[in-house]
C-alpha positions in Angstrom: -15.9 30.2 -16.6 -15.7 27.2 -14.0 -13.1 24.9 -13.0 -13.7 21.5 -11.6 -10.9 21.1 -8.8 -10.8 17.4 -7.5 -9.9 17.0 -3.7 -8.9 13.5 -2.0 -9.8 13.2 1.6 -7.7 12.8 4.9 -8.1 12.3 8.3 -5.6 13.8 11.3 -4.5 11.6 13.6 -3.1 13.2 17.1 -0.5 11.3 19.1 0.3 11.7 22.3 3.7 10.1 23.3 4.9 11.6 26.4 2.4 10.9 29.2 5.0 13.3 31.9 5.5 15.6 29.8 1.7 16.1 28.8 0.5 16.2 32.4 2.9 19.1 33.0 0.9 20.8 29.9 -2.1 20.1 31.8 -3.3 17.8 28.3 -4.6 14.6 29.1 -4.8 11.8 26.6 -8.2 12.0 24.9 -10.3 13.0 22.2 -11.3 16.4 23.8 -7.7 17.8 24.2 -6.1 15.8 20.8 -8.6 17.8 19.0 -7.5 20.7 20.8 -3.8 20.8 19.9 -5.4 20.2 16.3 -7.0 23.5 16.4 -4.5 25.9 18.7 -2.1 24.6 14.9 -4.4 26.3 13.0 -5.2 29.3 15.4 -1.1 29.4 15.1 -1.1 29.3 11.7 -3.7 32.2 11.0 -2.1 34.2 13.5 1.2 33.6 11.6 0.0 33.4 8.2 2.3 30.8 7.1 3.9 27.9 8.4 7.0 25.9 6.8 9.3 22.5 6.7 11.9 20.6 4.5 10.3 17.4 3.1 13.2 15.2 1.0 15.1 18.4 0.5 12.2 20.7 -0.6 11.3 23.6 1.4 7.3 23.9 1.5 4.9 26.4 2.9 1.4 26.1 4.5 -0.8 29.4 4.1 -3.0 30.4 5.9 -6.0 32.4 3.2 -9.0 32.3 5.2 -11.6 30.4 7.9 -15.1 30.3 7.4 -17.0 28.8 10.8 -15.1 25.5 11.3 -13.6 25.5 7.9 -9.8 25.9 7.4 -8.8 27.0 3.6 -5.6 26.9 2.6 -2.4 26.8 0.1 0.3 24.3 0.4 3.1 25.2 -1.7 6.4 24.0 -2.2 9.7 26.5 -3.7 10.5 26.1 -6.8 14.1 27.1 -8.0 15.0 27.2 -11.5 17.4 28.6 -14.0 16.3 31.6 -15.8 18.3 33.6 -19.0 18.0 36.9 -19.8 19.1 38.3 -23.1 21.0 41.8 -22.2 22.9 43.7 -24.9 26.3 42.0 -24.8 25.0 38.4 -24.6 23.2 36.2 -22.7 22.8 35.4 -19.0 21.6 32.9 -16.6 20.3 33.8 -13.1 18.4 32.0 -10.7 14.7 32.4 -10.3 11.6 30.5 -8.0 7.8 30.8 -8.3 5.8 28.9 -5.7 2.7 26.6 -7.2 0.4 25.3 -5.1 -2.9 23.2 -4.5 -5.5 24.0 -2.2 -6.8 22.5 1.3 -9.4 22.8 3.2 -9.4 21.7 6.8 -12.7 21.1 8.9 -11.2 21.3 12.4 -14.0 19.5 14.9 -13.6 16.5 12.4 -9.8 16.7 11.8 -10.7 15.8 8.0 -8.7 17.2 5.3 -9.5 17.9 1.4 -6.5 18.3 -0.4 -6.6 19.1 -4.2 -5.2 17.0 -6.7 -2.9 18.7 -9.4 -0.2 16.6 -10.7 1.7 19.3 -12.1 2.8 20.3 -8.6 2.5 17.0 -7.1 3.0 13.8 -8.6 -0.1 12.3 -6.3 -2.3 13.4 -3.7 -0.4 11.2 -1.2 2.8 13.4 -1.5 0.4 16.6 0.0 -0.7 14.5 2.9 2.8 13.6 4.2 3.9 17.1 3.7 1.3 18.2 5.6 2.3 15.8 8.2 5.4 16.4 8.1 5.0 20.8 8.4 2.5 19.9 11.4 5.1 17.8 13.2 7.6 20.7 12.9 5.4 22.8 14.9 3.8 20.1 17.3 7.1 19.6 18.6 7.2 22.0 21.3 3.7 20.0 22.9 5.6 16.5 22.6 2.7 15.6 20.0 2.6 14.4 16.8 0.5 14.1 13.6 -0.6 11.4 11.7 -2.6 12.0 8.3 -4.5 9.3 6.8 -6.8 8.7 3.8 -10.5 8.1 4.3 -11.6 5.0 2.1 -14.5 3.2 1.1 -14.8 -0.2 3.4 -15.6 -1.8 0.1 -12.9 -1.5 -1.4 -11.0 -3.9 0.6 -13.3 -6.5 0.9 -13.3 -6.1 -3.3 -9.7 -7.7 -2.6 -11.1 -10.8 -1.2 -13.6 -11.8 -3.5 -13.2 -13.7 -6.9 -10.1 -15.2 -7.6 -7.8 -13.0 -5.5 -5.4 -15.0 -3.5 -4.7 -13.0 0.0 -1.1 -14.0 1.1 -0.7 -10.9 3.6 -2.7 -8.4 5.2 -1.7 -5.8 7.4 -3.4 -3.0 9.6 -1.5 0.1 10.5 -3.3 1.9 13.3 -2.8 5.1 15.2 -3.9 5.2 19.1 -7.6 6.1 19.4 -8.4 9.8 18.6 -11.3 11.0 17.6 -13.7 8.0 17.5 -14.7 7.3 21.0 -16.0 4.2 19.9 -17.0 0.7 21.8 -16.0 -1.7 19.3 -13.3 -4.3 19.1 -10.9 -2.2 17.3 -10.6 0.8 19.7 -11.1 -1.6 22.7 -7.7 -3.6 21.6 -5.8 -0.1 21.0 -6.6 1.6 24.2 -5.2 -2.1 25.6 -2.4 -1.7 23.8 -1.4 2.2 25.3 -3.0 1.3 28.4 -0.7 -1.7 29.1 2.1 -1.6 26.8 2.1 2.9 26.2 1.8 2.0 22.2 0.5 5.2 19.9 0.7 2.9 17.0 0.2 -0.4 16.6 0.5 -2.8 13.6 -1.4 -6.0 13.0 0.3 -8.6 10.5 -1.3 -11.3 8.7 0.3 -14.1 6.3 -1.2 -17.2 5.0 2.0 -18.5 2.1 -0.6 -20.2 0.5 -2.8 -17.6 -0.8 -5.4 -18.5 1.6 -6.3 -15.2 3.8 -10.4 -15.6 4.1 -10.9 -12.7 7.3 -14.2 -13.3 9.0 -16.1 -9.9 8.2 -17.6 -10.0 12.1 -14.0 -10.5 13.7 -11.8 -7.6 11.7 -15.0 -5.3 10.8 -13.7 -2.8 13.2 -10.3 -2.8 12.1 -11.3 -2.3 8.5 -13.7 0.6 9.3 -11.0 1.8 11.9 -8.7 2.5 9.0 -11.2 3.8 6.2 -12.5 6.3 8.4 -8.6 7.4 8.6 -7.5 6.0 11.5 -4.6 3.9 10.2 -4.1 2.4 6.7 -4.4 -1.4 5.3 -2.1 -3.0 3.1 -2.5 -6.4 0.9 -0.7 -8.9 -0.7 -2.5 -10.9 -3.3 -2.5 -13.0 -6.7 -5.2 -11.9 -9.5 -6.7 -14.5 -11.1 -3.9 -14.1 -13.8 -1.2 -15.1 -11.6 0.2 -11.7 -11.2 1.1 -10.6 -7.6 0.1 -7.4 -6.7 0.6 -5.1 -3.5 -2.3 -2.7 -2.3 -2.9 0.4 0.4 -5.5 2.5 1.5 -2.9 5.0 0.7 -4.3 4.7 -2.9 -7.7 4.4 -2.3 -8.6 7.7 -1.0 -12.4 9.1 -1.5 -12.7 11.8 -4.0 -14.9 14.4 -4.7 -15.1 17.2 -7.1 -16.2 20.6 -6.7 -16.5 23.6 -9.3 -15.3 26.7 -8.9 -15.3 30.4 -10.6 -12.0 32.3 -11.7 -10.8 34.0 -8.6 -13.3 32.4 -6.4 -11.0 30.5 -4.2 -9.8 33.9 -3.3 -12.9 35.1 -1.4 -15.8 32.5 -0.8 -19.5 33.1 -0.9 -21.8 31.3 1.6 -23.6 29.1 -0.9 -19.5 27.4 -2.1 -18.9 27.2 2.0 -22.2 25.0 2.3 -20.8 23.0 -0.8 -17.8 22.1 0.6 -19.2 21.4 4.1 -21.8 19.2 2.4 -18.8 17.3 0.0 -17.0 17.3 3.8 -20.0 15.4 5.3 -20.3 12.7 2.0 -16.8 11.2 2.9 -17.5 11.2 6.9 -17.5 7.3 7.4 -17.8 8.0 11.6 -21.5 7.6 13.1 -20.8 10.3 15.5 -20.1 12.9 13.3 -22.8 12.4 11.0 -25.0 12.7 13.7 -23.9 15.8 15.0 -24.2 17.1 11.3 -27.7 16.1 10.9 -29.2 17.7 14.4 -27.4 21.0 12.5 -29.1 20.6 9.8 -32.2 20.6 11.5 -31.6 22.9 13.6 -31.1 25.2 10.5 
């Protein structure tokens, strides 16, 4: 019998904040050697089996279950501690028990992308998985002085959606980590590696605010920003009145691409090559950077 397991996607974002303390590592600040720390994690983490962090007082666990080529799969599971009672001859009593549920991840580590399973009956939302991710990662990306940002991957469209119709834009804001993975040439990546160059930013954040309601963004003058974020290099969030009067605040946070993907009884425990290609394929459908989906095409053909 199959199950349909839905998965959200995410982008890592490396960040290099210690330029002396890099250069004594012998890791510059670029694309090649962010995407290396990325992967030595996840050489760590098979090698380990299992890392683990605190996140608002809950102790969770990555695991390591297995790597197929450049894909990562894995368990993220958080403790869970709860009273048991057990009914002995006398009477009853209470102990303490835990059980560990879980969701599954798969990581494809040249792209830094991340599909992370949605089951609200461990998490309350997707979201929740990405920043405990993060927040394991960091524990461990300590000892390079680097740390992890992990962003959703959206559709460009929907936030331009927000400024058509009625809407009323008061505020707009652009979150963005440092340049990574994109290697890009266009406004976007030219104004960030400005702003580490001259001023040693990782992040920087763009704010926009018209009181009237009156936010109209040129498409050619923040196009880069907006694809910037959706291919999860940052997140966007808005401020705007519907055409009912009713102010509402958006993210990117909640506009994660989703895919679905079924799967056998068991199967997650031991993949066959025709689910690998599946996911790889479902992998390439949310890749929103040119790059990438040109180096998976001359695959393809190569194949």
């Amino acid at each position: 019998m199959e199950e349909t397991i839905e998965f959200y996607g995410f982008r890592g974002n490396i960040i290099f904040p210690n330029q002396v303390t890099l250069f004594s590592l012998g890791l510059e600040n670029n694309s090649r050697d962010k995407n290396k720390v990325f992967t030595n994690f996840f050489e760590e983490l098979k090698s380990s089996g299992k890392v683990d962090s605190e996140y608002q007082k809950r102790k969770y666990y990555l695991i390591f279950i297995n790597q197929y080529d450049s894909i990562i799969q894995c368990q993220l599971a958080r403790e869970r501690i709860f009273d048991k009672y057990e009914m002995t001859k006398e009477k009853v009593i209470g102990t303490k028990d835990q059980d560990f549920p879980f969701i599954n991840v798969f990581v494809e580590l040249k792209t830094q992308k991340f599909l992370i399973e949605s089951k609200t009956t461990v998490f309350d939302n997707y979201n929740t998985c990405s920043n405990v991710i993060q927040n394991i990662m960091n524990k461990y990306l300590k000892k390079v002085d680097a740390t992890i940002n992990v962003n959703p991957i959206v559709e460009e469209q929907k936030f331009w959606k927000f400024f058509e119709g009625d809407n009323e834009v008061k505020n707009l804001t652009f979150n963005l980590a440092v340049p990574n993975l994109f290697d890009a040439s266009d406004d976007a990546t030219r104004f960030l590696n400005d702003a580490r160059d001259n001023v040693g930013a990782s992040n920087v954040s763009l704010n926009f605010t018209n009181t009237e309601g009156k936010l109209q963004p040129n498409k050619e003058g923040i196009e880069s920003f907006v694809k910037y974020t959706s291919a999860g290099g940052g997140t966007w969030n808005l401020k705007y009145k519907n055409k009912n009067g009713d102010t509402k605040n958006v993210s990117s946070e909640q506009k994660s691409k989703k895919i679905s993907i079924k799967f056998l009884k068991n199967e997650l425990n031991s993949l066959n090559k025709e689910k690998i290609e599946r996911i790889k394929y479902e992998m390439q459908k949310i890749e929103t950077i040119e790059k990438f989906r040109e180096e998976s095409s001359e695959k393809d053909s190569d194949n």
